[in-house]
DSSP file (Angstrom, degrees, kcal/mol; ACC not computed):
  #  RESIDUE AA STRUCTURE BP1 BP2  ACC     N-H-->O    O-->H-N    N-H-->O    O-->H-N    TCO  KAPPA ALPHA  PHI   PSI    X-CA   Y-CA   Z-CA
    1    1 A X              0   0    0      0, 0.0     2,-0.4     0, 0.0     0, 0.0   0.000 360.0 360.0 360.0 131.4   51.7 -132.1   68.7
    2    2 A X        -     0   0    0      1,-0.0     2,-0.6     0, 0.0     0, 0.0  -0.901 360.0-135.3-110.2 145.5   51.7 -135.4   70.5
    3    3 A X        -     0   0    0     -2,-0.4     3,-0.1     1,-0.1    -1,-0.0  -0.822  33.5 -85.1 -80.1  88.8   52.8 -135.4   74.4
    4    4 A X        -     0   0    0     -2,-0.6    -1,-0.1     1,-0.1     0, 0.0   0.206  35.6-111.6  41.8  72.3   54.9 -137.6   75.8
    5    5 A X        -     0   0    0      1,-0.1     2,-0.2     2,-0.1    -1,-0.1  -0.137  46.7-145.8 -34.9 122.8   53.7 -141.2   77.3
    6    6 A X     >  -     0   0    0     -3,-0.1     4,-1.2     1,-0.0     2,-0.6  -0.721  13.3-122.6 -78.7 155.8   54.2 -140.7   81.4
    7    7 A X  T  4 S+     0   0    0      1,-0.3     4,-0.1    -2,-0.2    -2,-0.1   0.039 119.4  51.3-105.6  59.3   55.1 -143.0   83.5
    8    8 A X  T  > S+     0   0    0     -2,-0.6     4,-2.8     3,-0.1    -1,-0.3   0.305 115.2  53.8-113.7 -55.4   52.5 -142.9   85.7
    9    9 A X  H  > S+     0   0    0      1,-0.2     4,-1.8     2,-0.2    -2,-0.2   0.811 108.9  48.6 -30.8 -53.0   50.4 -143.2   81.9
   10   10 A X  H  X S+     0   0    0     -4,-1.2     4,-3.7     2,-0.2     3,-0.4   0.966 114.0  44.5-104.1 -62.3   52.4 -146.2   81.0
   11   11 A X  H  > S+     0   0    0      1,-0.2     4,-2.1     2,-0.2     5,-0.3   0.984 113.9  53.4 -63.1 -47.4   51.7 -148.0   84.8
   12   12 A X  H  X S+     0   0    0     -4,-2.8     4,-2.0     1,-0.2    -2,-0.2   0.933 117.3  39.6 -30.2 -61.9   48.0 -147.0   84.5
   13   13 A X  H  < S+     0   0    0     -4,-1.8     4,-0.3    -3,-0.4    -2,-0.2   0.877 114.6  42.2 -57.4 -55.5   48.1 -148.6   81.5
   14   14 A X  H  < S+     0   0    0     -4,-3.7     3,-0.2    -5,-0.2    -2,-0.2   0.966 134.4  21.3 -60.3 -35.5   50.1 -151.8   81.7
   15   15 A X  H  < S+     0   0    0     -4,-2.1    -2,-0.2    -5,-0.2    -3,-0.2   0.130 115.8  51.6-134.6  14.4   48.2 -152.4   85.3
   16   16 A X     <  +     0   0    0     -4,-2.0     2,-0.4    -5,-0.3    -1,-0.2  -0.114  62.7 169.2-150.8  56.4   45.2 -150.8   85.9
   17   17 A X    >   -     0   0    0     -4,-0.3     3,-1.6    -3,-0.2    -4,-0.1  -0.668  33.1-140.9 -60.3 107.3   43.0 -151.7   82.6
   18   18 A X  T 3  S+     0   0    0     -2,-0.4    -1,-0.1     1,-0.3     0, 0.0   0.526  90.0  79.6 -77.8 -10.5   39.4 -150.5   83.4
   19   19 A X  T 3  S+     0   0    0      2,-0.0    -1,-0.3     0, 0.0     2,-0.1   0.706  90.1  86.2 -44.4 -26.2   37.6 -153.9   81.6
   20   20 A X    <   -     0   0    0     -3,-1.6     0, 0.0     1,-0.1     0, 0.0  -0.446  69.4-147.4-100.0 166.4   38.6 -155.9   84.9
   21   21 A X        +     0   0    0     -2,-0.1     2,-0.2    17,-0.1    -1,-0.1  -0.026  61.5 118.5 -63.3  -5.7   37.6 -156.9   88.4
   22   22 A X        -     0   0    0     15,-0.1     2,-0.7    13,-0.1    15,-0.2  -0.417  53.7-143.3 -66.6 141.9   41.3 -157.1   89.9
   23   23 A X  E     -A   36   0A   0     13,-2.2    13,-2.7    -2,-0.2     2,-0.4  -0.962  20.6-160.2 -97.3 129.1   42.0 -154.9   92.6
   24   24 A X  E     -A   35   0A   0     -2,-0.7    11,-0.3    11,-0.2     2,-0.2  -0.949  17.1-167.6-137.8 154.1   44.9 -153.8   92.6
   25   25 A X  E     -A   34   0A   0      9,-3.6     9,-0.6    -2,-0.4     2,-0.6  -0.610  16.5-143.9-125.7 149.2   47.8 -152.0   95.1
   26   26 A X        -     0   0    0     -2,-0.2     7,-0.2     7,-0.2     2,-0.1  -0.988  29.6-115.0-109.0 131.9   50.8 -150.4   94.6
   27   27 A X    > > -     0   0    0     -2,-0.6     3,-0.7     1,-0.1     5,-0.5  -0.473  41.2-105.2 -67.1 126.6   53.9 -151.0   97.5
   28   28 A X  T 3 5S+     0   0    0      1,-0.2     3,-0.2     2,-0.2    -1,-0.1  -0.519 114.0  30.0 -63.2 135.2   54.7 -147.6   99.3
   29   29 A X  T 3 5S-     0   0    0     -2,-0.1    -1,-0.2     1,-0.1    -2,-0.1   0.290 125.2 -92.8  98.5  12.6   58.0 -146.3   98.0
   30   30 A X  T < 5S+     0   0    0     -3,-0.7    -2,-0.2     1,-0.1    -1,-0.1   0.933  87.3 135.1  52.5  49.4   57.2 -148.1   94.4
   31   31 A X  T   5 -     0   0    0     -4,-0.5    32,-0.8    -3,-0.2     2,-0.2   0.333  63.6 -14.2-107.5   9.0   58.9 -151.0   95.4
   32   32 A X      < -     0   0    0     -5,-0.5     2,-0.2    29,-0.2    29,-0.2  -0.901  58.6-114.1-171.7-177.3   56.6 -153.6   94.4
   33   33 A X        +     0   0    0     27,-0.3    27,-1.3    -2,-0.2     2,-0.3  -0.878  20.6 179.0-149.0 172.1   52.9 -154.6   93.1
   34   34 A X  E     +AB  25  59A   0     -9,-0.6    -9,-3.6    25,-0.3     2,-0.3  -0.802   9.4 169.6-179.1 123.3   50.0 -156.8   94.9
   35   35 A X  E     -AB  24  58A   0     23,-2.1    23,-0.8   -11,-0.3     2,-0.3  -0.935  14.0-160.1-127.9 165.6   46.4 -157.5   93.2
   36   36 A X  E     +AB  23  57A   0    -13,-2.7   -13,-2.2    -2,-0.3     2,-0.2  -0.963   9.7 179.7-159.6 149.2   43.9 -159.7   94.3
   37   37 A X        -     0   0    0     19,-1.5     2,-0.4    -2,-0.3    19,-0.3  -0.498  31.9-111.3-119.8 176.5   40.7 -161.3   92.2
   38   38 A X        -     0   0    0     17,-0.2     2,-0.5    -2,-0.2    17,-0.2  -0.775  39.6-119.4 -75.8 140.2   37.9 -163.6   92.8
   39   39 A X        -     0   0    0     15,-2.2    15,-0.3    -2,-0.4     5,-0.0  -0.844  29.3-128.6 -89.5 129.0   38.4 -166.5   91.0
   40   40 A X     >  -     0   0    0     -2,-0.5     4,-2.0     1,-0.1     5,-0.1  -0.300  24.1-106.7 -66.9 172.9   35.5 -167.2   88.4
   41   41 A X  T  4 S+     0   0    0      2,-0.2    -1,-0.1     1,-0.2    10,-0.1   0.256 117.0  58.9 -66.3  12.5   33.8 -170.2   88.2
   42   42 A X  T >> S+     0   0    0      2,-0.2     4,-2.1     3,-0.1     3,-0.9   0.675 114.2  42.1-104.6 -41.3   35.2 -171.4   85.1
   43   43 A X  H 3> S+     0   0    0      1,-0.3     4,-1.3     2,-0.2    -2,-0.2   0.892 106.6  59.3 -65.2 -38.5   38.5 -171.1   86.9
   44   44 A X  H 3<>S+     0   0    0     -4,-2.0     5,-2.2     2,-0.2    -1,-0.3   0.453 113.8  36.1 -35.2 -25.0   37.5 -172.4   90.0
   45   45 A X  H X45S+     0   0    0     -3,-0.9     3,-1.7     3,-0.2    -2,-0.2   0.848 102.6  67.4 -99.0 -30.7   36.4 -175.7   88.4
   46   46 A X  H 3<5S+     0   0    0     -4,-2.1    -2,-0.2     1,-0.3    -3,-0.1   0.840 113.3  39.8 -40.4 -51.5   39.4 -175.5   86.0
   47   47 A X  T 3<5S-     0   0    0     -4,-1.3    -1,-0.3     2,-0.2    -2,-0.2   0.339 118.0-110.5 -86.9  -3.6   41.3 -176.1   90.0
   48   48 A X  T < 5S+     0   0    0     -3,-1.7     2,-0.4    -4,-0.2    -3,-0.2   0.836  74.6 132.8  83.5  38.9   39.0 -178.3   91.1
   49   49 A X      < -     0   0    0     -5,-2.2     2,-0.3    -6,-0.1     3,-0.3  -0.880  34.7-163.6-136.7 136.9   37.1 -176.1   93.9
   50   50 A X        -     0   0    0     -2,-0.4    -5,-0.1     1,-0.2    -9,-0.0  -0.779  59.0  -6.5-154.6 113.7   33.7 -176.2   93.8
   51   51 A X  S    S+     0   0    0     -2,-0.3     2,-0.4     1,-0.2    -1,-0.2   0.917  95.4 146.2  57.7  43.0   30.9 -173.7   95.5
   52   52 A X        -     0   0    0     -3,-0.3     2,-1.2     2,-0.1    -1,-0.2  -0.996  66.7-127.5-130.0 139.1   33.8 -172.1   97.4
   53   53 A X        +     0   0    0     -2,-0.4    37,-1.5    35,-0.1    38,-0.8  -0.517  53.2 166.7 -69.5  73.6   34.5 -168.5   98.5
   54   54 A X        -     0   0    0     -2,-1.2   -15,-2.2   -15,-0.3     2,-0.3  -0.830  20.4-167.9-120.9 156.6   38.2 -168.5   96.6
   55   55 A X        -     0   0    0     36,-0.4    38,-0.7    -2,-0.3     2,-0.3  -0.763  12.4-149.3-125.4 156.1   40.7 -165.0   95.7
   56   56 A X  B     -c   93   0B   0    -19,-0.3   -19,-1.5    -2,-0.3     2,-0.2  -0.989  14.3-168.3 -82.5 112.5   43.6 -165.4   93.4
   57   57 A X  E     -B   36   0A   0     36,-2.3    38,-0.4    -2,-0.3     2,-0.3  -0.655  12.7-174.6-121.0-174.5   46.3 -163.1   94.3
   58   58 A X  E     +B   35   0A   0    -23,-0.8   -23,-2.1    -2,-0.2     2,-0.2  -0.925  24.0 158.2-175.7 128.6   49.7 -162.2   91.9
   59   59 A X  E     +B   34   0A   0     -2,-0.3   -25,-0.3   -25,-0.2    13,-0.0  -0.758  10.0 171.3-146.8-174.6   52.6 -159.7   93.8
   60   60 A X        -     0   0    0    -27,-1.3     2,-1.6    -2,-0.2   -27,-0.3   0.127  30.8-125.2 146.0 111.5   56.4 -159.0   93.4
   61   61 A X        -     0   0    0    -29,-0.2   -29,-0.2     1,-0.1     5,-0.1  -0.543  20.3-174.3 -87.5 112.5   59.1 -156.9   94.4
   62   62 A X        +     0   0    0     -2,-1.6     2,-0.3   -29,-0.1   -30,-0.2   0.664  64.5  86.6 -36.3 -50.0   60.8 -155.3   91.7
   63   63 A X        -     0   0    0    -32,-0.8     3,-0.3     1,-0.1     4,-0.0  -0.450  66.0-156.7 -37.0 111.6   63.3 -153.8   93.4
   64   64 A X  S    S+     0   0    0     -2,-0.3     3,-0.5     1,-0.2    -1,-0.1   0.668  96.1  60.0 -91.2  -2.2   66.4 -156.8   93.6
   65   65 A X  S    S+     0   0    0      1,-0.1    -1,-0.2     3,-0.0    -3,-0.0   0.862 100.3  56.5 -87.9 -13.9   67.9 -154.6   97.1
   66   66 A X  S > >S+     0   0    0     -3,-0.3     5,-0.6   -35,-0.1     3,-0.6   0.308  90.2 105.8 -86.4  14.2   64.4 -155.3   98.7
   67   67 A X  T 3 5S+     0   0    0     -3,-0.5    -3,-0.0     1,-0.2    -5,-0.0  -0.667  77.5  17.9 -89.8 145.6   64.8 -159.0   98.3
   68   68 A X  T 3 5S+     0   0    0     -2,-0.5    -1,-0.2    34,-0.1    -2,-0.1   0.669  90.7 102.5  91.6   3.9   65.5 -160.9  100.8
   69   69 A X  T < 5S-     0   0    0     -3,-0.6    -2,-0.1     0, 0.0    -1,-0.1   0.487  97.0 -94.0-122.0   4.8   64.5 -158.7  104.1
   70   70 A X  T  >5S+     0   0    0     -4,-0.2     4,-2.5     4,-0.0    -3,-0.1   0.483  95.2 111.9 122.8  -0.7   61.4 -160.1  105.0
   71   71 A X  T  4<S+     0   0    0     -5,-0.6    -4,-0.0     1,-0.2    -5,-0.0   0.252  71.0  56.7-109.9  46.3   59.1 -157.6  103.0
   72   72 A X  T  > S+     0   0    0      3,-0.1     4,-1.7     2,-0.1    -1,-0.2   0.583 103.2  51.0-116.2 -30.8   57.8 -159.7  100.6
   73   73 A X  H  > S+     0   0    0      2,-0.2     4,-4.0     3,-0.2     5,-0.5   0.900 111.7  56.8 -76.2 -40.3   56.1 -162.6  103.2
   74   74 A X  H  X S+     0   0    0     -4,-2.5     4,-2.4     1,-0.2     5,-0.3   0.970 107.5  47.2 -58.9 -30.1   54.4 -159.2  105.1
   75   75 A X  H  > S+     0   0    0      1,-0.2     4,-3.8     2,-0.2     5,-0.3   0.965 117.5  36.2 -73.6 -39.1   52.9 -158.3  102.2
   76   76 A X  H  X S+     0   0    0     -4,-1.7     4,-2.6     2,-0.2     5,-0.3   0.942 120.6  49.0 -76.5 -38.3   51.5 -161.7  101.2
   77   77 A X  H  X S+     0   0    0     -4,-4.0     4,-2.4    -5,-0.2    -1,-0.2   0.985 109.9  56.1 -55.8 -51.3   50.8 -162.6  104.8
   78   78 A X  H  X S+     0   0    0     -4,-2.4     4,-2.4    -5,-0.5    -1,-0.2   0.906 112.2  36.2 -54.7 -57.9   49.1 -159.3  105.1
   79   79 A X  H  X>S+     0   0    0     -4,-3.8     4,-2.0    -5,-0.3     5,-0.5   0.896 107.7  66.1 -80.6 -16.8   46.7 -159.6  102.3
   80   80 A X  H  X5S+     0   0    0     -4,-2.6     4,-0.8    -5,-0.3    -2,-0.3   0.891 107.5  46.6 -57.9 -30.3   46.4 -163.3  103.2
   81   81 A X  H  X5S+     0   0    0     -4,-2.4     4,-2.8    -5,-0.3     5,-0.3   0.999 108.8  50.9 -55.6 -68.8   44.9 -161.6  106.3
   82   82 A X  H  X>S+     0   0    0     -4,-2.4     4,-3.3     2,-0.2     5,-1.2   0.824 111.6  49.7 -31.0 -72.3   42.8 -159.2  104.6
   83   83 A X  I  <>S+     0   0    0     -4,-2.0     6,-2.0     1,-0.2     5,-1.0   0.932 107.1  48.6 -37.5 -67.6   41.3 -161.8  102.5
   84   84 A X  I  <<S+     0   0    0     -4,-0.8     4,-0.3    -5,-0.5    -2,-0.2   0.914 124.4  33.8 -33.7 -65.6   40.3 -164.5  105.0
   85   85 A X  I  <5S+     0   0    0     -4,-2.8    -1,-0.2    -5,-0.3    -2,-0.2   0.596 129.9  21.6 -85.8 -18.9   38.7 -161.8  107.0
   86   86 A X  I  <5S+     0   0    0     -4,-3.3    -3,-0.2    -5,-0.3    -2,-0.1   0.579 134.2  38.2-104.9 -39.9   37.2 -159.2  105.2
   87   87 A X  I   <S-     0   0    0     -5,-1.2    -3,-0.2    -4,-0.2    -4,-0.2   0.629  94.4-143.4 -88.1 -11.4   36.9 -161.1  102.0
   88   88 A X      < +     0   0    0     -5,-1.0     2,-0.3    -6,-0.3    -4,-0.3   0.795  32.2 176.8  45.1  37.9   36.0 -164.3  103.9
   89   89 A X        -     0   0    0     -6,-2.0    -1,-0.2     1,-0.1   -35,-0.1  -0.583  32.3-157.8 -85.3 141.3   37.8 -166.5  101.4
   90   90 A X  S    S+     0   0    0    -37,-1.5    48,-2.0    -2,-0.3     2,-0.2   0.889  78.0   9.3 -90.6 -51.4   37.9 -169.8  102.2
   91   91 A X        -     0   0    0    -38,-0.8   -36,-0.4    46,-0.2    46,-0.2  -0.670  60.7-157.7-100.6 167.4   41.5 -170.7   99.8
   92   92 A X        -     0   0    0     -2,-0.2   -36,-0.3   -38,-0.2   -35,-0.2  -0.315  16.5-177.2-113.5  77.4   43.5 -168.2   98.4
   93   93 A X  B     +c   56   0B   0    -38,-0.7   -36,-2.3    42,-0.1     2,-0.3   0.368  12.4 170.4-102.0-177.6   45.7 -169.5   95.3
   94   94 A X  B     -D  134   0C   0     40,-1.2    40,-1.8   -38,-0.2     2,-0.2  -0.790  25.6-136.5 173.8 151.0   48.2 -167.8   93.1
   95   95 A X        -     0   0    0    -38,-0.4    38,-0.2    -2,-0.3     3,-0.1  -0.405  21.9-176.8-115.6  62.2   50.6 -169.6   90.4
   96   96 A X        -     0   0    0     -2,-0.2    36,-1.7    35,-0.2    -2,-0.1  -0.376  44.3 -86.9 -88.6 161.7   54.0 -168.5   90.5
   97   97 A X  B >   -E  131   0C   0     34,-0.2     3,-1.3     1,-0.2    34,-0.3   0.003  36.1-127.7 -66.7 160.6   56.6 -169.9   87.9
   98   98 A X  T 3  S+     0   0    0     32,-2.4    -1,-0.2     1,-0.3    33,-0.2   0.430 108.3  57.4-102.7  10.3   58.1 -173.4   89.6
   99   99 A X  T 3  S+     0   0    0     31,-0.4     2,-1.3     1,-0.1    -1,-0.3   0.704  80.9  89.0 -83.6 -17.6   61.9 -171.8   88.8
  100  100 A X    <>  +     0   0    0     -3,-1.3     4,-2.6     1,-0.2     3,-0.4  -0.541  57.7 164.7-107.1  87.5   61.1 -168.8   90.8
  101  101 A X  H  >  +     0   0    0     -2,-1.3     4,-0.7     1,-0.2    -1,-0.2   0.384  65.2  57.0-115.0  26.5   62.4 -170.3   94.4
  102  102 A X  H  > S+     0   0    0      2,-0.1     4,-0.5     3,-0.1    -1,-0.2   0.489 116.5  40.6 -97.1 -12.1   62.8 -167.4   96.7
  103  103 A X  H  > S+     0   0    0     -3,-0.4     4,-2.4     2,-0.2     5,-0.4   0.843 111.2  53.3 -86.0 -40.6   59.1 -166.7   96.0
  104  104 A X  H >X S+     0   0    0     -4,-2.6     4,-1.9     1,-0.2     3,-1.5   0.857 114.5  45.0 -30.8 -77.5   58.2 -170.4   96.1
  105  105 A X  H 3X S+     0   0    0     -4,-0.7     4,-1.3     1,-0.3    -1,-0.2   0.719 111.9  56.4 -23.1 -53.3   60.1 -170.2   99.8
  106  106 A X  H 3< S+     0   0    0     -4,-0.5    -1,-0.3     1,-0.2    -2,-0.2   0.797 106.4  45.5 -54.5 -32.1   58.1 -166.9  100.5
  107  107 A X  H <<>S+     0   0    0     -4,-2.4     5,-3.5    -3,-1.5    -2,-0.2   0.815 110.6  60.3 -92.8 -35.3   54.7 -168.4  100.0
  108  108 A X  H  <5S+     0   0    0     -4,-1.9    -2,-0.2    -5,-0.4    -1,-0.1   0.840  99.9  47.3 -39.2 -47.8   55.7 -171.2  102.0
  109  109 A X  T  <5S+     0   0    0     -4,-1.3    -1,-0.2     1,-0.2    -2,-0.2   0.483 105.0  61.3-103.0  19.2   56.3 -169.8  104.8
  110  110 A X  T   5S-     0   0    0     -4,-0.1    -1,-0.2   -33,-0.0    -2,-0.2   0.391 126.8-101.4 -86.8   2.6   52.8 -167.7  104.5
  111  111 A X  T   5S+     0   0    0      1,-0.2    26,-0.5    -4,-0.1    -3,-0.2   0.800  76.1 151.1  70.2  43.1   51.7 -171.1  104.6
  112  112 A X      < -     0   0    0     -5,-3.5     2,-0.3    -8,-0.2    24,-0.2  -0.271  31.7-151.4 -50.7 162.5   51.0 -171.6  100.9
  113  113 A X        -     0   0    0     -2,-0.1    22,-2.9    -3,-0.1     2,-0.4  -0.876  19.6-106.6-140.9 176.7   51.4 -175.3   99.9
  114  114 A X  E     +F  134   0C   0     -2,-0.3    20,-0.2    20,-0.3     3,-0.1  -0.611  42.1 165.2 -74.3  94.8   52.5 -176.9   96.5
  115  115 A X  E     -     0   0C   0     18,-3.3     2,-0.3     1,-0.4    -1,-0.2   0.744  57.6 -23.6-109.4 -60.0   49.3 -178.5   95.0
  116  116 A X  E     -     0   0C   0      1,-0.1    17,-4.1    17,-0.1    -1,-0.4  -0.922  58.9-101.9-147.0 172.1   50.3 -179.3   91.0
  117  117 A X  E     -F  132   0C   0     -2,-0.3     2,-0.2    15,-0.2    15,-0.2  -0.037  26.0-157.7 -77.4 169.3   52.6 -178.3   88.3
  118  118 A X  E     -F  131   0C   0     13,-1.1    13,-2.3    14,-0.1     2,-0.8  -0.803  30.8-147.8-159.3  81.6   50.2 -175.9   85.8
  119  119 A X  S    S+     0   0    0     -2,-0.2    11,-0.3    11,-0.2    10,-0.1  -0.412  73.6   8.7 -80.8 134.9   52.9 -176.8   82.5
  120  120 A X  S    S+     0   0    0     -2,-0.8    10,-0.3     9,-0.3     8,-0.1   0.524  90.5 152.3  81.0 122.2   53.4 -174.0   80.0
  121  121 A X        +     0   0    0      8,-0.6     9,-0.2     9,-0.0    -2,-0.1   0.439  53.0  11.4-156.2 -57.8   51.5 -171.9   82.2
  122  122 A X        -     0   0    0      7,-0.3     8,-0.1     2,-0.1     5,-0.1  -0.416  67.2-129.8-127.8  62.1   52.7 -168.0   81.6
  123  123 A X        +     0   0    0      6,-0.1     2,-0.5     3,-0.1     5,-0.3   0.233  33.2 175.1 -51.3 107.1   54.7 -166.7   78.9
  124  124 A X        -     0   0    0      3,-4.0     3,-0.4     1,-0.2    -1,-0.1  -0.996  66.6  -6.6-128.8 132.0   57.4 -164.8   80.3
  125  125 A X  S    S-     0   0    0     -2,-0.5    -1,-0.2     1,-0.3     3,-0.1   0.818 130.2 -53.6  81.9  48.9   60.1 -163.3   78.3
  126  126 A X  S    S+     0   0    0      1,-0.1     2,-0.5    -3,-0.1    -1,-0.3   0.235 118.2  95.9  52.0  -3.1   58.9 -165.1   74.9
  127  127 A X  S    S-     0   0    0     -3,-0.4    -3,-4.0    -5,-0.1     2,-0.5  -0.908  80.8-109.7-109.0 145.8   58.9 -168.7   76.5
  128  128 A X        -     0   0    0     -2,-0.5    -8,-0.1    -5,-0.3    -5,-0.0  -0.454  40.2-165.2  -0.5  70.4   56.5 -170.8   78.0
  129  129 A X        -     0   0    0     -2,-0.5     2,-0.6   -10,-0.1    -8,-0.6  -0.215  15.2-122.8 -98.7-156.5   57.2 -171.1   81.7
  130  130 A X        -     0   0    0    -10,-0.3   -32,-2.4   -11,-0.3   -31,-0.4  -0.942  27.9-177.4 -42.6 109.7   55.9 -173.6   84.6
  131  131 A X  E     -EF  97 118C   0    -13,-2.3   -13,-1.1    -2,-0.6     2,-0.3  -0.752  19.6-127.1-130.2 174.4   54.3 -172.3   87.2
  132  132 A X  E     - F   0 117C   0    -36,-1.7     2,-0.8   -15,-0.2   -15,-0.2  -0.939  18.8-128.0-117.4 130.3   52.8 -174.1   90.6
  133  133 A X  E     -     0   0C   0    -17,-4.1   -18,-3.3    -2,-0.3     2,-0.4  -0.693  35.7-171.0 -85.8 142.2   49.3 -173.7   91.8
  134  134 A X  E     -DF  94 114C   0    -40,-1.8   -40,-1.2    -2,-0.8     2,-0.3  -0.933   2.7-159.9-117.3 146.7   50.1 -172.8   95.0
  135  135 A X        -     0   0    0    -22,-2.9     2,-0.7    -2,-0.4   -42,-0.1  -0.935  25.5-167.0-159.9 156.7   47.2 -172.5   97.8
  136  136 A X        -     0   0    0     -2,-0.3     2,-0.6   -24,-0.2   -24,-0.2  -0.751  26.2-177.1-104.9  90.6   46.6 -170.8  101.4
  137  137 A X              0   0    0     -2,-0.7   -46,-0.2   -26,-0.5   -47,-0.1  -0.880 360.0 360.0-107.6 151.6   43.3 -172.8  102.3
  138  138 A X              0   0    0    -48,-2.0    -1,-0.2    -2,-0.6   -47,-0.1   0.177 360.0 360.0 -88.9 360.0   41.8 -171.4  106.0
């Protein structure tokens, strides 16, 4: 008799696959996600930085009534803290897609900037998208 998938099974699975090095965090009241990596060195040169302490981080709240209220810049600010000081990263980058412009705006004002276009970048929802390397350099 086979049991049920759970959905705690299903997020375990979609988002915590034990082959990797992400860390990753769940937003209290399961309103969201936040990881953060090291970037290898094949990616790092890929971005052009070279012999640098750099994190790659990837977030979002899911919820669409918790958009817009401010808690999407603490979170990224927040681990932008974390990193920088505990992780002693020198950048921190992350590529979100270049339609997506309430996150763009979010990351801005965590003091991300805009460095280049990354085209075909992510395949979300069977297309291709655009994304921006975005980066937080200290």
């Amino acid at each position: 008799m086979r049991v049920e998938t759970t959905h705690l099974e299903k997020v375990e699975k979609a988002f915590y696959p034990p082959e990797d090095d992400e860390v990753r965090c769940i937003v209290d009241f399961e309103i969201g996600y936040i990881q953060f990596y090291q970037l290898d060195d094949e990616t790092k040169n890929d971005y052009g930085y070279f012999g640098e302490n750099v994190y790659g981080t990837d977030q979002f709240i899911g919820e669409i009534e918790y958009w817009n209220k401010g808690i999407g810049t603490l979170l990224v600010s927040s681990m932008v803290a974390f990193l920088t000081e505990e992780k002693k990263a020198e950048r921190v980058v992350m590529d979100p897609q270049s339609r997506n412009t309430r996150a763009l705006r979010c990351y801005e004002k965590c003091g991300f900037e805009k460095v280049k276009i990354l085209p075909k970048n992510e395949l979300h929802e069977g297309k291709y998208q655009d994304c921006w390397l975005m980066e937080y350099h200290k």
